[in-house]
ROFI-781298 format. One line per 5 residues: number of its first residue (from 1); their letters; for each residue x, y, z of N, C-alpha, C. Coordinates in Angstrom, 2 decimals. Layout:
# ROFI-781298
NUM	A	X,Y,Z,X,Y,Z,X,Y,Z | ...
END
This chain:
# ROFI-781298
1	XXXXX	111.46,61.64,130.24,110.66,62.76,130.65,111.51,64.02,130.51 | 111.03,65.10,129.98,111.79,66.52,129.71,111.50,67.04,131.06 | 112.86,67.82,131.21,113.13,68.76,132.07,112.66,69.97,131.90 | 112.20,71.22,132.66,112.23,72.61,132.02,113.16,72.80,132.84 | 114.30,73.69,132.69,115.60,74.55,133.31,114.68,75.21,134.24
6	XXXXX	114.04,76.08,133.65,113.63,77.16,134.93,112.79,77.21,135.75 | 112.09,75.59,135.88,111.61,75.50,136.45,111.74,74.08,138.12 | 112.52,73.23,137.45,113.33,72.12,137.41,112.15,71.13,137.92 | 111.28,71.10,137.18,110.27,69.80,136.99,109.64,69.43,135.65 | 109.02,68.29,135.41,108.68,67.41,134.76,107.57,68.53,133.66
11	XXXXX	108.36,69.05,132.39,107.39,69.66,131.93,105.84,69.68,132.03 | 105.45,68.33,132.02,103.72,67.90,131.96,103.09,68.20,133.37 | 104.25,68.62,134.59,103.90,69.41,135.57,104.23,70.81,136.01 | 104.48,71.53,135.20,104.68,72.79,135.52,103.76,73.53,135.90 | 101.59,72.92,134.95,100.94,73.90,135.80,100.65,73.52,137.02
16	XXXXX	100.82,71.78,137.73,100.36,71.91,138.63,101.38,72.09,140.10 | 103.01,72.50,139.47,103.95,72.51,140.26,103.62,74.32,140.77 | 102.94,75.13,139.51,102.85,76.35,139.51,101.80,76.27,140.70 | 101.01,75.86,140.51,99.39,76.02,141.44,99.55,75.31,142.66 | 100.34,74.37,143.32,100.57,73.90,144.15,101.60,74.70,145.24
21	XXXXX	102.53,74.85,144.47,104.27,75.42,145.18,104.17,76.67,145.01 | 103.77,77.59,144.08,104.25,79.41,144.09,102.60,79.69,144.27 | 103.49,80.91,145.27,102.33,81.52,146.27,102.21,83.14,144.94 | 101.05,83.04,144.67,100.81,84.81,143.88,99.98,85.88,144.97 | 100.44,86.98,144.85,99.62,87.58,145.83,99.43,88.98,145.03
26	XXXXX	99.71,88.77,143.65,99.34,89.99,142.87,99.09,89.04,141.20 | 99.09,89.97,140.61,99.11,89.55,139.17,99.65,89.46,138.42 | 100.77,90.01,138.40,101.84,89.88,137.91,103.51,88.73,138.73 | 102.48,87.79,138.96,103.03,86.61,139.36,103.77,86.00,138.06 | 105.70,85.88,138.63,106.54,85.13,137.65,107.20,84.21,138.87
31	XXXXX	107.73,83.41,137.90,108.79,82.86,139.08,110.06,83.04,139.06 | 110.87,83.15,140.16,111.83,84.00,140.66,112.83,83.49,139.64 | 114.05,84.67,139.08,115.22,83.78,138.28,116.31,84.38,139.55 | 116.19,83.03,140.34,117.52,82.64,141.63,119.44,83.08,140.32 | 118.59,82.53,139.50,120.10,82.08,138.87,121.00,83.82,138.39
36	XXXXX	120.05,84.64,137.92,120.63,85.86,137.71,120.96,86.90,139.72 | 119.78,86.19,140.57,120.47,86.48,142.03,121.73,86.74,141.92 | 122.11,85.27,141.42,123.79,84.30,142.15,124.56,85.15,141.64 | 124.35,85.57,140.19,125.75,86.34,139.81,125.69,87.97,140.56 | 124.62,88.25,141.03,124.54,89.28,142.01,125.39,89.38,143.28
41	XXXXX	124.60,88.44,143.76,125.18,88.03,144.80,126.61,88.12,144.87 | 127.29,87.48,143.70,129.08,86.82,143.76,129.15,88.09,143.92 | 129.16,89.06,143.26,129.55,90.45,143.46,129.43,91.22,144.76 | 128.44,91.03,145.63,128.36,91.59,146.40,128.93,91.22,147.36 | 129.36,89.63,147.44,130.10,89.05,148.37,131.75,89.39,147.90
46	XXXXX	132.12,89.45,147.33,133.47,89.87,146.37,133.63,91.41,147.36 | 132.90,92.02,147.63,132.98,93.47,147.96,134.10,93.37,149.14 | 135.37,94.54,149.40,136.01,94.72,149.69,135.65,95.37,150.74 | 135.13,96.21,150.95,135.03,97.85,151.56,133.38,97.97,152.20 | 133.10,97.11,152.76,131.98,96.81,153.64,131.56,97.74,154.98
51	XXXXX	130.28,98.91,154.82,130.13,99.88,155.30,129.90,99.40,157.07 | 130.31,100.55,157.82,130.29,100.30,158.92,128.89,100.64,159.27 | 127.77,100.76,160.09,126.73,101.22,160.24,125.99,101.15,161.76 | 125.12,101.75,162.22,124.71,102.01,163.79,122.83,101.81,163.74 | 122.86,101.70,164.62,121.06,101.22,165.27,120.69,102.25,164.67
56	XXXXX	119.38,102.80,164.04,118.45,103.82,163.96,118.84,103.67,162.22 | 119.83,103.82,161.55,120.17,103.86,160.64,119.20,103.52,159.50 | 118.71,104.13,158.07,117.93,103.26,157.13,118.99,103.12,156.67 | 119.03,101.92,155.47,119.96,102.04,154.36,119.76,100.93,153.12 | 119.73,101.62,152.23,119.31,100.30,150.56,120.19,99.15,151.00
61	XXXXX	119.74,98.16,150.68,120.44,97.16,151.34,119.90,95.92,149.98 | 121.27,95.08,149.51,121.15,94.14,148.26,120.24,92.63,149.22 | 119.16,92.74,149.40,118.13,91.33,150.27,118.23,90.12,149.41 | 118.48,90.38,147.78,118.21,89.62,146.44,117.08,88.78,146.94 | 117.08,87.43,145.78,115.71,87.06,146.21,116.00,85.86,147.23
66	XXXXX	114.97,85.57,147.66,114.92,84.68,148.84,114.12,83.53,148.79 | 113.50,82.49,149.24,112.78,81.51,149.14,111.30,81.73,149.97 | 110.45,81.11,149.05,108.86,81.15,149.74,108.58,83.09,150.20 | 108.19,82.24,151.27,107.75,83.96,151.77,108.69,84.90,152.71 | 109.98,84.57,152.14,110.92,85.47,152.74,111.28,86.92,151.81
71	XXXXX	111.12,88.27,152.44,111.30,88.94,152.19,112.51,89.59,150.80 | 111.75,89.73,149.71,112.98,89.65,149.11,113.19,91.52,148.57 | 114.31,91.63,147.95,114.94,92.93,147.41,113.96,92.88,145.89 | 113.63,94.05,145.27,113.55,94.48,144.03,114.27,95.15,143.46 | 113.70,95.33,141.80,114.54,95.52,140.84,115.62,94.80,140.46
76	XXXXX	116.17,95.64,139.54,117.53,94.49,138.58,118.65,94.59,139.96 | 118.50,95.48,140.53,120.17,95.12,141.99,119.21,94.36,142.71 | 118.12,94.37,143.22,117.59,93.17,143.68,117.51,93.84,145.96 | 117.59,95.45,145.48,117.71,96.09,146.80,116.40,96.07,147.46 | 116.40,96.37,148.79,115.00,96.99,149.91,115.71,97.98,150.31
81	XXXXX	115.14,98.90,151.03,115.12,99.80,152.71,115.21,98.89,153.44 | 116.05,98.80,154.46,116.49,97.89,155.95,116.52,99.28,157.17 | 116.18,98.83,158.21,116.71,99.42,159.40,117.43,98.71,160.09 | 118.32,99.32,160.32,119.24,98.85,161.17,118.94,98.67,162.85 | 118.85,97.52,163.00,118.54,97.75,164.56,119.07,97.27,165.57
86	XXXXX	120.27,96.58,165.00,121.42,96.55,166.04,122.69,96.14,165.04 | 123.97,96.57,165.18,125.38,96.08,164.98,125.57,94.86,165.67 | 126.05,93.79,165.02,126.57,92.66,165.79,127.73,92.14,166.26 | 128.48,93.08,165.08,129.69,92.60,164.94,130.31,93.90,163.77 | 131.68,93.93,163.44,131.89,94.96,162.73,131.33,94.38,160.96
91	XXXXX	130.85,93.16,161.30,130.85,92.45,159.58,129.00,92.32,159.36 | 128.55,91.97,161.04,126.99,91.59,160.83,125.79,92.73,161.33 | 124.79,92.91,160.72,124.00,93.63,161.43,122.35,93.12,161.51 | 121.48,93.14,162.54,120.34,93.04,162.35,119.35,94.18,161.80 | 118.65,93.19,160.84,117.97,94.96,160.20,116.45,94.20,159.92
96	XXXXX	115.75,94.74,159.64,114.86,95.07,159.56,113.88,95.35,158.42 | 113.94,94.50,157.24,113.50,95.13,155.76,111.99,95.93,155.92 | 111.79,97.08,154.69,110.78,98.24,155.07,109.88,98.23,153.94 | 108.79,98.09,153.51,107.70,97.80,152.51,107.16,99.69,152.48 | 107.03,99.61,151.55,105.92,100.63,150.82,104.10,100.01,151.00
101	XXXXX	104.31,98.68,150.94,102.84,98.18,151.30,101.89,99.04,152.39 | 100.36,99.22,151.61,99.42,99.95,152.72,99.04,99.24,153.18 | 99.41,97.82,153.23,98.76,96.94,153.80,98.83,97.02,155.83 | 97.77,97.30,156.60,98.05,97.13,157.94,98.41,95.94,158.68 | 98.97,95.82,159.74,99.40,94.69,160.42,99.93,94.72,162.14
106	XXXXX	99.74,94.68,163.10,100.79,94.74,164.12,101.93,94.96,163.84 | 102.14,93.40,163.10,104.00,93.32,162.91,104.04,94.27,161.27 | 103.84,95.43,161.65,104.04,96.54,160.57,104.20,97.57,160.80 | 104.75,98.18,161.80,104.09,99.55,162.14,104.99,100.53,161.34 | 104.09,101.64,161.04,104.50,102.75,159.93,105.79,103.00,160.95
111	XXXXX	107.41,103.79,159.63,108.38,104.29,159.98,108.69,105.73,159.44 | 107.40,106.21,158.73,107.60,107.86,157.97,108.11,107.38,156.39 | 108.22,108.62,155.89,109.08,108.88,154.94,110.30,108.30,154.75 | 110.58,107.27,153.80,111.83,107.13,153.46,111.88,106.65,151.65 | 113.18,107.85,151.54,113.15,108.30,150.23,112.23,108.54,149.73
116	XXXXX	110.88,109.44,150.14,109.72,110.08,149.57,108.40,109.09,149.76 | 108.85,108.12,149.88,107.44,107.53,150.26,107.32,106.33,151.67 | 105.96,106.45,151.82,105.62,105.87,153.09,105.79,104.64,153.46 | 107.00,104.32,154.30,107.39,103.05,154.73,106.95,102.59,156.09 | 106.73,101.25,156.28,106.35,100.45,157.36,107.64,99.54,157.35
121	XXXXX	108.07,99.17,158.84,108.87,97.62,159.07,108.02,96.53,159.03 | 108.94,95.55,158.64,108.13,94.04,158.21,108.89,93.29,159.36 | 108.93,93.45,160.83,108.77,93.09,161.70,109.35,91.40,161.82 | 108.41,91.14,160.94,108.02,89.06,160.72,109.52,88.74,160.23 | 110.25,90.15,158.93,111.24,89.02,158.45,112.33,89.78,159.02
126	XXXXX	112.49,90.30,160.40,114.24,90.49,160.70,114.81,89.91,160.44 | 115.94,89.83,160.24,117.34,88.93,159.99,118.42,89.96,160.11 | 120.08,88.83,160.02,120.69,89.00,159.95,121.72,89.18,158.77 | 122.43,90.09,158.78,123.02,90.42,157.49,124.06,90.63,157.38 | 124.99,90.48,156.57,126.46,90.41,156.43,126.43,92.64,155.89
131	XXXXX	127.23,93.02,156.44,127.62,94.71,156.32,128.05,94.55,154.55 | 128.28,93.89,153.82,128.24,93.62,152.57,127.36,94.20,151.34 | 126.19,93.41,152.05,125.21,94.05,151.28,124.67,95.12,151.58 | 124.77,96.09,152.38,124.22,97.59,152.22,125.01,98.31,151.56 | 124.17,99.22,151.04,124.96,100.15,149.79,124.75,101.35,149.83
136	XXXXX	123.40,101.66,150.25,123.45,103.43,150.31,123.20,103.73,151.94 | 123.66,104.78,152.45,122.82,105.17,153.37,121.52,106.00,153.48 | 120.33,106.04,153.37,119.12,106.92,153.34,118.91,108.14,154.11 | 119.51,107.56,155.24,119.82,108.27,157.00,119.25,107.95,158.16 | 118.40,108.91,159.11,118.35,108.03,160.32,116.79,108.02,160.86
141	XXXXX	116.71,107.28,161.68,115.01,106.96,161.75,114.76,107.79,163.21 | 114.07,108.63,163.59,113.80,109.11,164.90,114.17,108.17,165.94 | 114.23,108.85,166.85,114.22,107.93,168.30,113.34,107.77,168.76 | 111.99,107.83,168.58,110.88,107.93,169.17,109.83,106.36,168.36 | 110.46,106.97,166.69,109.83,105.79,166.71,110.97,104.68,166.45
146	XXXXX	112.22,104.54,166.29,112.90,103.37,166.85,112.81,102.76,168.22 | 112.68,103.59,169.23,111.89,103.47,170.38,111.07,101.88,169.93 | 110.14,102.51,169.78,108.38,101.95,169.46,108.96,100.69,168.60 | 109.81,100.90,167.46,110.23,99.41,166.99,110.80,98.23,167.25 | 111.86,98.95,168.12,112.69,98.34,168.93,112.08,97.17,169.55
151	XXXXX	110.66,97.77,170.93,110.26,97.56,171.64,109.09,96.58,171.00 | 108.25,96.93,169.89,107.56,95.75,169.31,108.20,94.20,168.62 | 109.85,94.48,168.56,110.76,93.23,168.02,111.21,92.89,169.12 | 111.42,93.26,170.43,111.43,92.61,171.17,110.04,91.62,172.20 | 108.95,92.21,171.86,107.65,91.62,171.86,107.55,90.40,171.37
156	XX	108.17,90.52,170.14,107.76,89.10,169.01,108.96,88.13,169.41 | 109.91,88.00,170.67,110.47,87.13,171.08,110.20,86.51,172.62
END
């Protein structure tokens, strides 16, 4: 039985590994190449000089891609918008990845302008993150509505 590489199943099942296992939620549905991630990734883990950063904070942050329906980075660096919403450590931070999606939600609530267009937090996928992967700083999110974010991520526990 042939292999496909990029897909790593049984050629004569690829459409029904496609229609079963990957979720499309637009049309321009591909499936993810993890493998160009990794050499991303090595690099970003290689990084020396890992930014220090504080609560309220936005900042481009390398998410690369992720599995199923975990929040992943775009483009060729494979970046999002994160908020920072707490320091953990001088190496870890919890953040917050930020969608351009108009899509409404609870676990969404709009955060303004960042870098020119209208961002919401995605609430659902906080995590934790190594200070590694952030790369730019954007700047800082009000207190009013970090406030309000804060207080809805602590809701969802």
């Amino acid at each position: 039985m042939k292999i496909r590489r990029d897909v790593g199943v049984p050629s004569k099942h690829v459409s029904d590994f496609r229609r079963l296992h990957h979720r499309c939620y637009n049309t321009s549905c591909k499936m993810k190449d993890f493998d160009a991630w990794n050499e991303k990734k090595k690099q970003v883990n290689e990084r020396s000089d890992a930014p220090f950063c504080h609560a309220r904070e936005l900042w481009w942050c390398s998410l690369g891609l992720n599995v199923g329906s975990e929040q992943d980075g775009s483009g060729g660096e494979y970046r999002r918008p994160v908020l920072i919403l707490k320091g953990l450590s001088a190496a870890t931070s919890l953040v917050i990845p930020l969608t351009t999606s108009t899509r409404r939600h609870p676990l969404r609530p709009a955060v303004g302008l960042v870098d020119g267009k209208d961002a919401s937090a995605l609430l659902s996928q906080m995590r934790v993150i190594d200070t590694k992967r952030l790369v730019r700083k954007i700047g800082y999110l009000d207190k009013d509505t970090f406030r309000n974010i804060r207080n809805a991520a602590k809701g969802m526990l």
